[in-house]
C-alpha positions as CSV (number, residue, x, y, z in Angstrom):
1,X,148.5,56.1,62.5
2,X,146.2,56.2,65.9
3,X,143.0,56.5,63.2
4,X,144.5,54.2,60.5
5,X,144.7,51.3,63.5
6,X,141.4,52.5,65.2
7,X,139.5,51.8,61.9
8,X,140.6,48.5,61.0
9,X,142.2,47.0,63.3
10,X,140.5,48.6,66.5
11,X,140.9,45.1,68.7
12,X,144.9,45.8,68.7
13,X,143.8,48.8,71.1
14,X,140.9,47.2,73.1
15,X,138.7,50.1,72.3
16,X,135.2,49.1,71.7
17,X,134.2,52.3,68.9
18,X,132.4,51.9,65.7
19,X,135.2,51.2,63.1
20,X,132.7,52.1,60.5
21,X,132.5,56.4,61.6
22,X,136.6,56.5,63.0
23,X,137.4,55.5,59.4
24,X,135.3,59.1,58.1
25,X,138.0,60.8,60.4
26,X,140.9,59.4,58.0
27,X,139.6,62.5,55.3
28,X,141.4,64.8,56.9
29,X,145.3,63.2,57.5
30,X,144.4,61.9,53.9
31,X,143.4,64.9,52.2
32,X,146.8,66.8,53.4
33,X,148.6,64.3,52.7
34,X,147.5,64.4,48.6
35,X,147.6,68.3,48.7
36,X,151.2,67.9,49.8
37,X,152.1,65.3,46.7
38,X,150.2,67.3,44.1
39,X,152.0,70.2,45.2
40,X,155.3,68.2,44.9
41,X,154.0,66.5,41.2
42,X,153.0,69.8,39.8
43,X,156.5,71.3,41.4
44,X,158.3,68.1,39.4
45,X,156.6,68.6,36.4
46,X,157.0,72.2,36.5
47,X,160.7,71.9,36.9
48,X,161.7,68.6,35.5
49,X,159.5,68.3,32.5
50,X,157.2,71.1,31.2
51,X,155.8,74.4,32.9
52,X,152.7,74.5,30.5
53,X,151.6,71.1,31.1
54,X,151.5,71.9,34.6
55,X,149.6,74.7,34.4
56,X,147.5,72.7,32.5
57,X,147.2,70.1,35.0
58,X,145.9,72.7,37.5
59,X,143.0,74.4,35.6
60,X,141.7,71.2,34.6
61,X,141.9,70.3,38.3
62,X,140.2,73.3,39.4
63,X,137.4,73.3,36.6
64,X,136.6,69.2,37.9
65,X,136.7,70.3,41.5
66,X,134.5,73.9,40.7
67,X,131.8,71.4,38.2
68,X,131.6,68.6,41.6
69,X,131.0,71.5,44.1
70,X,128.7,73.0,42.2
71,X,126.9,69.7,41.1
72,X,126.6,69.1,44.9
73,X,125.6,72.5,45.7
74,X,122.2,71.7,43.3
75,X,121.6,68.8,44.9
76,X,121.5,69.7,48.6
77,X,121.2,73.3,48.3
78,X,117.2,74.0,46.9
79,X,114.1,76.0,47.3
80,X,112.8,72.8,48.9
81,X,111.9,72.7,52.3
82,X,114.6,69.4,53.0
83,X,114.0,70.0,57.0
84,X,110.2,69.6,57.8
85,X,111.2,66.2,58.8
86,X,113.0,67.0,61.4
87,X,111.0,69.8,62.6
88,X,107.9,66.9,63.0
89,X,110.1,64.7,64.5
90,X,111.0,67.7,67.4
91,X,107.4,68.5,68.0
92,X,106.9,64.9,68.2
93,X,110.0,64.8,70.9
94,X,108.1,67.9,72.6
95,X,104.5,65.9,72.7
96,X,106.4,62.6,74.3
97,X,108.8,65.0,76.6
98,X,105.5,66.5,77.9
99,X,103.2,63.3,77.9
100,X,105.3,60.6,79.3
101,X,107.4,60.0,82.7
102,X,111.1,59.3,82.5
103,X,110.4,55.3,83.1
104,X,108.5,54.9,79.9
105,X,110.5,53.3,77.5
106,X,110.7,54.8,73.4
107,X,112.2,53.1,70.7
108,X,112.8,55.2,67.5
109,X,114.1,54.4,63.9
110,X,117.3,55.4,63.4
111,X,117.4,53.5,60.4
112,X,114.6,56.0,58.5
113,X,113.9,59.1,60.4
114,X,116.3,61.7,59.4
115,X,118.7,64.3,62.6
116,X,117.0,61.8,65.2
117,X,120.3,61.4,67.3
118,X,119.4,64.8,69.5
119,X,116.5,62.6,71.3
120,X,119.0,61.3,73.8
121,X,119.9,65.0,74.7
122,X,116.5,66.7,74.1
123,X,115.4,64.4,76.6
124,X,117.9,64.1,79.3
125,X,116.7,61.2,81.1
126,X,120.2,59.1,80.6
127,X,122.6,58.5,78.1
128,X,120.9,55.1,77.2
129,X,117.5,56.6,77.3
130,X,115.8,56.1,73.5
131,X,116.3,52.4,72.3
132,X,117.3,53.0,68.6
133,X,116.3,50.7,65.6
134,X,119.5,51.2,63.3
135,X,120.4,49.9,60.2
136,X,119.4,46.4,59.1
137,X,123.2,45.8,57.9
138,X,124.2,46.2,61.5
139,X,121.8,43.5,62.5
140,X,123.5,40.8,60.5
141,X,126.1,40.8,62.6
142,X,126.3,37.7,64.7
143,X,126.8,39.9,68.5
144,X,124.6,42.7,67.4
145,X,120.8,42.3,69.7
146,X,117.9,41.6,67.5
147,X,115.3,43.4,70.1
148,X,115.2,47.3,68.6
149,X,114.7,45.5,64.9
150,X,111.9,43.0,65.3
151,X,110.3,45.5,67.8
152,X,110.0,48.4,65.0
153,X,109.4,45.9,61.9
154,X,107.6,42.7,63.4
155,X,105.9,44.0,66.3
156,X,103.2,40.9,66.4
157,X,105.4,38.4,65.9
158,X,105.9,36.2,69.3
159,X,109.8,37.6,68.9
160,X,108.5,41.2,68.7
161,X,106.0,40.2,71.7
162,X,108.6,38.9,73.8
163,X,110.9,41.9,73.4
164,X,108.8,44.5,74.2
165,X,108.0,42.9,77.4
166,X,111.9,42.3,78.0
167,X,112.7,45.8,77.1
168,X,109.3,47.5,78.2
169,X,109.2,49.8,75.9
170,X,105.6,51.7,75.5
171,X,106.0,54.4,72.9
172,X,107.4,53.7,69.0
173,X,108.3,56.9,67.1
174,X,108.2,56.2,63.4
175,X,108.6,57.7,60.0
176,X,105.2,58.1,58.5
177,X,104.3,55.3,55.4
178,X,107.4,53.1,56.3
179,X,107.1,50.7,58.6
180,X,104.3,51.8,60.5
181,X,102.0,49.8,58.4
182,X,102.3,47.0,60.5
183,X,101.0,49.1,63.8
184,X,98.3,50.5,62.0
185,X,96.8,47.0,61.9
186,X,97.6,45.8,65.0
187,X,95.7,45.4,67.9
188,X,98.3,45.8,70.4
189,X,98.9,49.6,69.8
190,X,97.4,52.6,69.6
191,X,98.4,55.6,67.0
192,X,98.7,58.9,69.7
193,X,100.5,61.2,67.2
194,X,100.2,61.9,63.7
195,X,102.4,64.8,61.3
196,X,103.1,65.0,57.8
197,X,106.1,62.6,58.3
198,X,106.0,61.2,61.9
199,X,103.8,58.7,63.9
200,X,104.1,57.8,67.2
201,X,102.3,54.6,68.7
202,X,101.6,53.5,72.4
203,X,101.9,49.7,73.1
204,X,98.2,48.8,75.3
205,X,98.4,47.3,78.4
């Protein structure tokens, strides 16, 4: 009940969480709550109606559930290597860790660089430290700060100008080929870092 009111009705409580991840929570009370009524159908029709069908009902069950899995397991489970990003973006955490003082400010993009959430532990200078650029979504809501977004996509705009003197942030970590088109050609910022799939940029001045 405490998750079920905490996703979608979260003001009842006055607890200020992101509605949007509790709700993942509700799998669980969810998912043994429908193993406890298939168990009770398959008892029903077991009992009440036919013993074949139900054992019907299962093995085709099983067989959907075993084709999903395995369908899933393809798909995520390959001889690719799926984590170099992430391993750029730590040894680009390591070069700004070692190259910059604990008042610089960074800004990363949450919204395209992939595992980037360890950043605010791996550098242990605050549990605000690392502005984050999230999800454009999140921006069209009408209380959500427009800063993190117009510094990491419009960054020569006067908007973008004016909130990277508000926020003072110096460094930008980005995901290589997305938006970091629009630093390349600036003349406000310089490129410092370069991987196969991370940039990092230093605002002048």
């Amino acid at each position: 009940v405490i998750l079920f009111v905490l996703s979608f009705y979260p003001q009842i409580l006055k607890i200020d969480l992101p509605s949007r991840r509790v709700v993942n929570y509700l799998v669980v009370p969810f998912s043994i709550l429908s193993a406890y009524f298939i168990f009770y159908l398959f008892y029903y029709i077991q009992k009440k109606i036919n013993k074949n069908l139900a054992i019907g009902l299962i093995l085709s069950i099983s067989i959907a559930v075993f084709i999903n899995g395995y369908a899933d397991s393809i798909t995520y489970f390959t001889i690719d290597n799926q984590y170099q990003e992430s391993v750029n973006l730590y040894h680009a955490a390591r070069y700004l860790r070692e190259n910059t003082r604990s008042s610089d400010k960074i800004l990363k993009d949450h919204a395209n660089l992939k595992a980037d959430s360890f950043l605010k532990y791996f550098f242990q200078r605050g549990y605000d430290y690392v502005l984050s650029r999230t999800f454009d979504y999140k921006y069209e809501q009408n209380k959500r700060e427009q800063c993190t977004y117009l510094m990491a996509t419009q960054p020569d705009t006067e908007q973008g100008k004016k909130c990277y003197s508000k926020t003072d942030t110096r460094y930008v970590i980005l995901k290589k080929d997305e938006d970091n088109l629009f630093f390349d050609f600036s003349e406000n910022f310089n490129k410092i870092y370069d991987s196969d799939a991370v940039v990092i940029y230093m605002r002048k001045g």
